[in-house]
N, C-alpha and C positions, 0 to 999 in steps of 0.2 A: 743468628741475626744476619739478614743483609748486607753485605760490606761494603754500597754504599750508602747506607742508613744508620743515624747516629739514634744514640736511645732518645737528646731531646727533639731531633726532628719528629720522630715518632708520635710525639703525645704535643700538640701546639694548641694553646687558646690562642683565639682570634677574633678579631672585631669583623659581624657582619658585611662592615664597607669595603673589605681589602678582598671577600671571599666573590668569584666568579666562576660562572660556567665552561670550565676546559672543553677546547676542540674535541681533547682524547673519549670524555663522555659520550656515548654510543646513545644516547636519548636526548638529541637536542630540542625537542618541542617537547610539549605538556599541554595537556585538557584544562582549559581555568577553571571547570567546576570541581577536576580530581585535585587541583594544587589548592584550592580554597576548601575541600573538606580535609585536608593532610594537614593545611594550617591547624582548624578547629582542633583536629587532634595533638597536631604536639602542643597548643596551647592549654589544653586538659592533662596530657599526659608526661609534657615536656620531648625531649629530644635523648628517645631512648637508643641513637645509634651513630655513632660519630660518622659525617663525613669523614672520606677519602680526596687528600689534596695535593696537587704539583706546583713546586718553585717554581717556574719554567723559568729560564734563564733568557727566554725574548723579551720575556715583560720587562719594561721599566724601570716600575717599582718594584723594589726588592720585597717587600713586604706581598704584594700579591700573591694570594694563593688561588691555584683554579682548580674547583672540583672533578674530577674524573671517577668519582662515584659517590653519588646521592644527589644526583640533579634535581631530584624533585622535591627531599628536602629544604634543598638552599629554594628552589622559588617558595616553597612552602612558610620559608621564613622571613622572605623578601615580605611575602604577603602577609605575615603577622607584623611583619615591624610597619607598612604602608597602612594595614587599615585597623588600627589598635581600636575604631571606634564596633568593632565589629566585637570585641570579644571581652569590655566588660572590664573586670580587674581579676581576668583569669589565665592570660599568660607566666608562664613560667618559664619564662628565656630569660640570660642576660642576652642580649643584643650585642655587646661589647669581649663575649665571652663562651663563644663555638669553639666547641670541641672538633678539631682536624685533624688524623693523622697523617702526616706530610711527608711526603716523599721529593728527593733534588735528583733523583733516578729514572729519566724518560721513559727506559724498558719496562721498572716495575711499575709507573703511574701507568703506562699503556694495562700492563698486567690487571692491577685493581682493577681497570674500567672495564675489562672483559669478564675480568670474576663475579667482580658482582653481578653485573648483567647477563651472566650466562646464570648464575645457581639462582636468583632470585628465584622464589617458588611463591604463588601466592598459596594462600589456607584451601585446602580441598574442602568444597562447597559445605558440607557433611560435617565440619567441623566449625565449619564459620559458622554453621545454623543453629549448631548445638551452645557455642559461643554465646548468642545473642538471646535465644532462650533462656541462657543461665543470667545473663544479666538482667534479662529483661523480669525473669521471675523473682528477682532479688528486689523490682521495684522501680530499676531504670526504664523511663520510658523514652518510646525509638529515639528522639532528637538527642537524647545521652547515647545512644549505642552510636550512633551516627558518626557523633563529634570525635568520641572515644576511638572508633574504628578508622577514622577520617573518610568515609562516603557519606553517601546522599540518606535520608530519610527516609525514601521510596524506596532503595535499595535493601533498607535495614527492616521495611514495613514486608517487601517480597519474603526475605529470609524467614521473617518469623512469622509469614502465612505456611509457609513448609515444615515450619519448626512442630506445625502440629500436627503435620501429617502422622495416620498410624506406625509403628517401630517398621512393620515389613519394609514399607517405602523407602523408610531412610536407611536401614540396612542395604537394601538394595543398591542405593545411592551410594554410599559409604564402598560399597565394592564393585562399585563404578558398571553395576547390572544393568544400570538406567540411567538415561541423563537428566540435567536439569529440566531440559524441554518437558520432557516426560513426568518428571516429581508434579512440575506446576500444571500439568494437566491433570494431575488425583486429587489437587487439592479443590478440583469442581464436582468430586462425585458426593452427590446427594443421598450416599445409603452405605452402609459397611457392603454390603452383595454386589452395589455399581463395582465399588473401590477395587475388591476383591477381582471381579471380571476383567476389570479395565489395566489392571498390572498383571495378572496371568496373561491377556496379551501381549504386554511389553515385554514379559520377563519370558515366553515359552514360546511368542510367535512370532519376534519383531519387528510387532507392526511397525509403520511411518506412524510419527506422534502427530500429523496432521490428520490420521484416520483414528486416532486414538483419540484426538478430540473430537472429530466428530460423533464418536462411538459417547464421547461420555456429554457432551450437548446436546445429543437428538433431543427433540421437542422443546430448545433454550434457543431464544432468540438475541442475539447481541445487541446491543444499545446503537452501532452505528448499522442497523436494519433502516431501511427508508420508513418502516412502517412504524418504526418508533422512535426516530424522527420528528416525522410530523407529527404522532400523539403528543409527545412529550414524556418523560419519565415524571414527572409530577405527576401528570393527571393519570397516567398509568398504576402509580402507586395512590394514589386518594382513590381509586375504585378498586383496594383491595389488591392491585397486580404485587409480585413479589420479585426482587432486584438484589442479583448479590455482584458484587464488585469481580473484578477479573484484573486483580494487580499486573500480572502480565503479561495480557494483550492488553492494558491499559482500555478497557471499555466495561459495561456491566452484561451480564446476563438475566434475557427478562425471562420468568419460569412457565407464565399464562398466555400461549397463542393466539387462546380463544378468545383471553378477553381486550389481549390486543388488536385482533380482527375485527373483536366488535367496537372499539372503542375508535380506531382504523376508519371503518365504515360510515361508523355516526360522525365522524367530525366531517368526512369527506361530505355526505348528505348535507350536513348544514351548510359546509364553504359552498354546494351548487344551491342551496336556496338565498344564500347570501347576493351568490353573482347573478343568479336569477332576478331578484329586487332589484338591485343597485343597476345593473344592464337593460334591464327589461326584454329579456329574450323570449321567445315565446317557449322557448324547450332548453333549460340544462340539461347533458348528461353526463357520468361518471364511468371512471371506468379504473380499474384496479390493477391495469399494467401500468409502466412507466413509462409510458407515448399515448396517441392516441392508433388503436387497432384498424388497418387498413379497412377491413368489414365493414367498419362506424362509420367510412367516409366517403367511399365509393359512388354510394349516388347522389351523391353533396359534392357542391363546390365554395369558396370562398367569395365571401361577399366582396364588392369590389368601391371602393370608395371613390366620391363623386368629386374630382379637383375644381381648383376655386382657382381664379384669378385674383392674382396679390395686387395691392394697391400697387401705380408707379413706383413711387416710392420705395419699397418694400421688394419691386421685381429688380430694380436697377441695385439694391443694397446686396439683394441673394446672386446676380448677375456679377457685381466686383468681385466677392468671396470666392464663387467658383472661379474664377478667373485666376484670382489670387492664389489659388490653392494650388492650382497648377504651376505658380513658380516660387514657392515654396511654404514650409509647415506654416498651418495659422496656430493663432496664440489659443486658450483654450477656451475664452470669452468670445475670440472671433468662431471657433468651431460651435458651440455651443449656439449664436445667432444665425449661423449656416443651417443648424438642425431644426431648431425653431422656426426658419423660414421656410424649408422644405417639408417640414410638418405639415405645415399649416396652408402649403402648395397644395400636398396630398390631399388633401379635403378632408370628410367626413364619412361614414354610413348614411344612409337615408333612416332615414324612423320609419318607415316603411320596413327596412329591410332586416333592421332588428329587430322592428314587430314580429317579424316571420320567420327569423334567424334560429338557429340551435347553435348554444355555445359548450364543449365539453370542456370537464373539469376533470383532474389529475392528478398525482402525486409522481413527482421524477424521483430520479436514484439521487439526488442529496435531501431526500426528503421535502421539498419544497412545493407549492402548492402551484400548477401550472393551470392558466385560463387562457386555451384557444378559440375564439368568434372572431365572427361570426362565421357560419355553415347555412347555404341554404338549397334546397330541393336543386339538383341539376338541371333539368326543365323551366326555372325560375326567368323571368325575362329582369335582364342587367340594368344596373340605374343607368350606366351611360350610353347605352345603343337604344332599348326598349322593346330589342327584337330577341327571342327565344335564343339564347347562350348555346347554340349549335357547337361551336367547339369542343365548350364546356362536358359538352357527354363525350367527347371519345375520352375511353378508359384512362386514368392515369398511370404513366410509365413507373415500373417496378422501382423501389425506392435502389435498389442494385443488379448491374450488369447480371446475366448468369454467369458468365467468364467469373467473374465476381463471387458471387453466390459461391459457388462449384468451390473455390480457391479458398472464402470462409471454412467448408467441408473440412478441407484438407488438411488445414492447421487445426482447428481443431481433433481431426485423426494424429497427427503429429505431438500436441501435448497429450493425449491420451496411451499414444503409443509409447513415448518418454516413461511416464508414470510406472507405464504396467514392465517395463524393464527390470526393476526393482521389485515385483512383488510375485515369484517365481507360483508359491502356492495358489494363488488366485487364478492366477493364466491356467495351473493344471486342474484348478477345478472349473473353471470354464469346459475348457477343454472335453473334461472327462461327462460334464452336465448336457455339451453338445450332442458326442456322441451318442449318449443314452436315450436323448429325446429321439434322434434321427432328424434334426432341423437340416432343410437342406444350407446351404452356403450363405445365401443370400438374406436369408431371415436369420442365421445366426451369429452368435460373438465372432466368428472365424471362420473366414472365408474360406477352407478347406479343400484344396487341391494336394498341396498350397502354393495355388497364385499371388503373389502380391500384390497389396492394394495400392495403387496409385497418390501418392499424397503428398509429390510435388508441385507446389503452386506456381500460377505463371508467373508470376515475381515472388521470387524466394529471397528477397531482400528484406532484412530483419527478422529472419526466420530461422531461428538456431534450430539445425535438426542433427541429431545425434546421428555421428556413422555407422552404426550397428543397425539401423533403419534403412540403409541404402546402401550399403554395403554390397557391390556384384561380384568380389572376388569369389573367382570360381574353387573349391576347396578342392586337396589333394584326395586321389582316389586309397581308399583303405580298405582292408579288411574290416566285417566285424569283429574278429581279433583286435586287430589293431585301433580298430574306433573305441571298443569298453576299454582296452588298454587304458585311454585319456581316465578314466573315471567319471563315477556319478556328476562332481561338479563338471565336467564338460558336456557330458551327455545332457546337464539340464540346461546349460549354456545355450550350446548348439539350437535345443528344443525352443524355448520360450523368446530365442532372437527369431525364429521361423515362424512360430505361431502371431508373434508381435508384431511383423511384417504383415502377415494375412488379414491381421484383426480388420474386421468391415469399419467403414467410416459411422461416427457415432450415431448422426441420423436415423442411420438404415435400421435402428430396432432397441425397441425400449431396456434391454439386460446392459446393452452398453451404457445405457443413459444413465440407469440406475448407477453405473458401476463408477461412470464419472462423479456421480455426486457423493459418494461412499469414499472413494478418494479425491477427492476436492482438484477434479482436474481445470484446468483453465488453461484455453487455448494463450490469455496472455504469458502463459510459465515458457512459451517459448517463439511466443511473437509479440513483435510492437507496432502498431500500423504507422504505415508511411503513406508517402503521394502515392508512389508506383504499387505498392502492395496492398490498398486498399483504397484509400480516400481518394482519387480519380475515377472507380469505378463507381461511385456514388451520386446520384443526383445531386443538383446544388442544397435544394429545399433539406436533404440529408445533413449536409456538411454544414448548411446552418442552425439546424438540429443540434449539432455534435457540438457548435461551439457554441451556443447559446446555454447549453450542460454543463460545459465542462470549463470555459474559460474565464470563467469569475463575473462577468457578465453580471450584474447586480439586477438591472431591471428588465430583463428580456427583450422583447420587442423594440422597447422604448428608450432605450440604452444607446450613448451615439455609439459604442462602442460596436455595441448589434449592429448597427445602423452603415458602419461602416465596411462591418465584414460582410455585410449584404450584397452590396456594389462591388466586393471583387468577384475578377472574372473566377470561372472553376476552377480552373488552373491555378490560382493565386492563393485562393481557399484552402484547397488541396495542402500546399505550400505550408500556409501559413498553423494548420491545424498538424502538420508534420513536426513544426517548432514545436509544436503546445505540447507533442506527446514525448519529444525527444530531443529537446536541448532545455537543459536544467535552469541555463543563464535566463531563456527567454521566460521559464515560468516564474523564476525571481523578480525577472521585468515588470511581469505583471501583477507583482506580488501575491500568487497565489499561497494560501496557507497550505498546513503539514494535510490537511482533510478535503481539500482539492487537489492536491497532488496525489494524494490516495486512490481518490476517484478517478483520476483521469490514468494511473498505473491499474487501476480494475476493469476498466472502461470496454466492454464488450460491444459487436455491433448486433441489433437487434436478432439477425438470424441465428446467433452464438448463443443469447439467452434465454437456459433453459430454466423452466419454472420448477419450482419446488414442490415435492410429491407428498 
């Protein structure tokens, strides 16, 4: 025994109120939802592990003892004694009577707080699943495994979706062959022969589990798809569709393309007969990207609304406001009769013009149902001149610089290039599929001198690019002696960082294309757009595109919020759509939820997105 440790310091009951959290404890914070499932359980299972505690000799009260191992514990019991309405008449604590062994030894309470926090081990996954199977087959259902275990329900619901995975899987698991990512990617295959295929990858080829799921969802469409979306999974499932759950990615997988395409299409038909009645346009039309296709617009211009003069009254009421607003914020009632008045400034369409108008209809990437009118013939004479819209036909400027354009390319080469870092066989069967055909450089995967491809953008700001990509140091001269000397792993080093550099920009030819979508490449995995690296080389009409998408904007157009991102200069825009993408406080500001935030971390610009094969 320790010699400064008596036997009854050793063994101490103690009342809940005198027990606190020591400095010396190495885990000062806690998760509230991990310390209120740690309650549930020692309230089902009691307090199967005595805190560790120090006298400290600074405290006051003598009686104080502060834990230096089991911090989570003591909140766990704070929180049973604070919310006893939570738990029924199934606590099993005295409150008055924790078990502590207590130490008046600075050295050895520092000691405990390192021990336990270094050995703590949690259950190897493999064992916790076999755990919650055996209870759950005894009759316990999850919200008892939960409690028992002290986590979540969802937690408990994941486990014993794995629990049923066939013996290979979990053996594999169990010898740490495969990881978790990988277990919950089998538990989506739909046939003993998928199952089978898709772990002889993991287990003999190592794939990336992001190619292993796409291997085992080809032809399964996820529930947060725009196209099922806007169908609904209701109506998707009343016509027959079939939907199995995806514990974790937390979304569903729908198994019928087809008849989501058609049920996709008919609802889009009816919303443009809809907007066709209620508008009176003389031509809806649809279209199945997620904008409208520059082709559909070209020789169309927008109709132009015919302004009104407001009563005195009404000019001098809208005349104060702006005035005001210049010397500081309005209230949200004075913003709100600002917008109303300059509404209503704006004037109207002519009925004439809608008579003759084309309004197209849309579905965007949150799924959401987009109506742009009016559109009419470019040759059309304007309600406010009455003279043939001469302007109107010269071409409209590219919605992006080429500088721009070109710089899109490049990042996209750039996460493609990243990707294929990692997937050494791939690159050599490219490679070897190159040379066979005789493709020259330019139409094929690798541009084969090997020159390197260029895939620095003019603003490389926020553009994480790996230095094995740009790397110019010039290598020492060797023999081929001396080069096989390195070995196979360097020779294939050297190989696939040379060919990875060469690879052509994804554009220049369909094998690449294919190959990003196979490995789920995205140029966001290693950019983020900003003013200087994209959003300045955009038209305005673009950047209000981009935030009318993506910034919670509730009613498009008609939203002051629209309204006012309208009126900034480009530069402001630019700015302000930089916040939206990259400072986390501003998306909290605007309270955007966890599936606008999603969207706007997936947010490609239209040259980026490639369609699905």
């Amino acid at each position: 025994m320790n010699a400064h440790v008596s036997q009854s310091d050793l063994n101490t009951i103690a009342p809940l109120d005198v027990l606190y959290q020591h400095g010396f404890n190495p885990r000062q914070s806690h998760d509230a939802e991990d310390i209120a499932a740690l309650a549930h359980s020692i309230a089902v299972n009691g307090l199967l592990q005595n805190l560790s505690g120090f006298r400290d000799p600074a405290q006051q009260s003598q009686a104080a003892v502060g834990i230096v191992a089991g911090g989570r514990r003591l909140a766990a019991l704070n929180y049973l004694r604070d919310h006893p309405e939570e738990f029924e008449d199934t606590i099993l604590i005295d409150f008055e009577a924790i078990p502590v062994v207590v130490t008046t030894d600075a050295a050895l309470a520092r000691s405990w707080a390192g021990t336990e926090a270094a050995t703590q081990r949690p259950l190897h996954p493999a064992d916790e699943i076999k755990a919650y199977a055996t209870m759950a087959d005894a009759g316990s259902a999850p919200e008892q495994i939960a409690r028992a275990f002290g986590c979540t329900v969802r937690h408990v619901r994941k486990r014993l979706k794995l629990a049923a995975l066939p013996a290979p899987a979990l053996d594999a698991l169990r010898a740490n062959k495969i990881t978790l990512d990988v277990a919950a990617i089998l538990t989506m295959a739909n046939s003993e022969e998928q199952f089978g295929e898709v772990l002889t990858m993991a287990l003999e080829q190592d794939h990336h589990p992001r190619y292993l799921r796409d291997q085992i969802t080809r032809g399964s469409i996820p529930s947060t798809d725009r196209r099922a979306k806007f169908v609904g999974l209701e109506l998707y499932q009343m016509e027959g569709g079939t939907v199995e759950e995806d514990l974790f990615a937390e979304r569903s997988m729908l198994h019928d393309e087809a008849l989501l395409d058609r049920l996709f299409n008919e609802k889009l038909q009816t919303a443009a007969a809809r907007v066709k009645g209620d508008g009176g346009y003389a031509e809806v039309k649809t279209t199945h990207e997620v904008h409208i296709p520059y082709n559909l617009t070209e020789n169309m211009r927008r109709a132009e609304r015919v302004p009104v003069d407001l009563p005195e009254a009404d000019q001098a009421d809208l005349d104060a406001l702006l005035e005001e607003g210049q010397q500081r914020e309005l209230t949200d009632d004075e913003f709100a009769r600002l917008d109303a008045l300059e509404e209503r400034q704006e004037g109207d369409f002519t009925a004439e013009d809608i008579a003759a108008a084309t309004a197209f209809v849309y579905v965007d990437r949150m799924g959401d149902l987009i109506t742009s009118a009016p559109y009419l013939p470019r040759n059309t004479k304007g309600p406010a001149s009455g003279a043939n819209d001469t302007a109107s036909r010269v071409p409209d400027k590219p919605p992006l610089t080429q500088t721009g354009c070109e710089d899109l390319h490049k990042i996209e080469a750039i996460a493609l290039q990243t990707k294929l870092l990692g997937e050494t066989e791939l690159v050599l069967d490219l490679l070897a599929l190159q040379l066979s055909q005789g493709w020259p450089g330019y139409a094929s995967p690798f541009n084969i001198a090997p020159h390197r491809t260029a895939i620095t953008p003019g603003s490389d700001e926020e553009t994480r690019i790996d230095a094995r990509l740009t790397d110019d140091t010039t290598p020492e001269t060797e023999t081929l002696e001396e080069f096989r000397a390195h070995g196979k792993k360097h020779r294939n080093k050297v190989l696939i960082e040379a060919l990875v550099r060469a690879m052509n920009l994804p554009h220049h030819t369909p094998t690449i294309a294919a190959v990003m979508r196979d490995l789920g490449v995205s140029p966001r995995d290693v950019w983020t757009p900003t003013a200087a690296n994209h959003f300045k080389a955009c038209r305005p009409e673009v950047l209000d595109s981009i935030w009318r998408d993506l910034s919670g904007t509730a009613d498009r157009d008609d939203d002051a919020d629209m309204k006012a991102f309208q009126k900034l200069t480009k530069g402001k825009k630019a700015d302000e759509l930089e916040a939206l993408f990259n400072d986390a406080g501003f998306q909290e500001a605007r309270g955007l939820s966890r599936a606008q935030v999603a969207a706007i971390d997936a947010w490609l610009p239209a040259e980026l997105v490639r369609e699905e094969k």
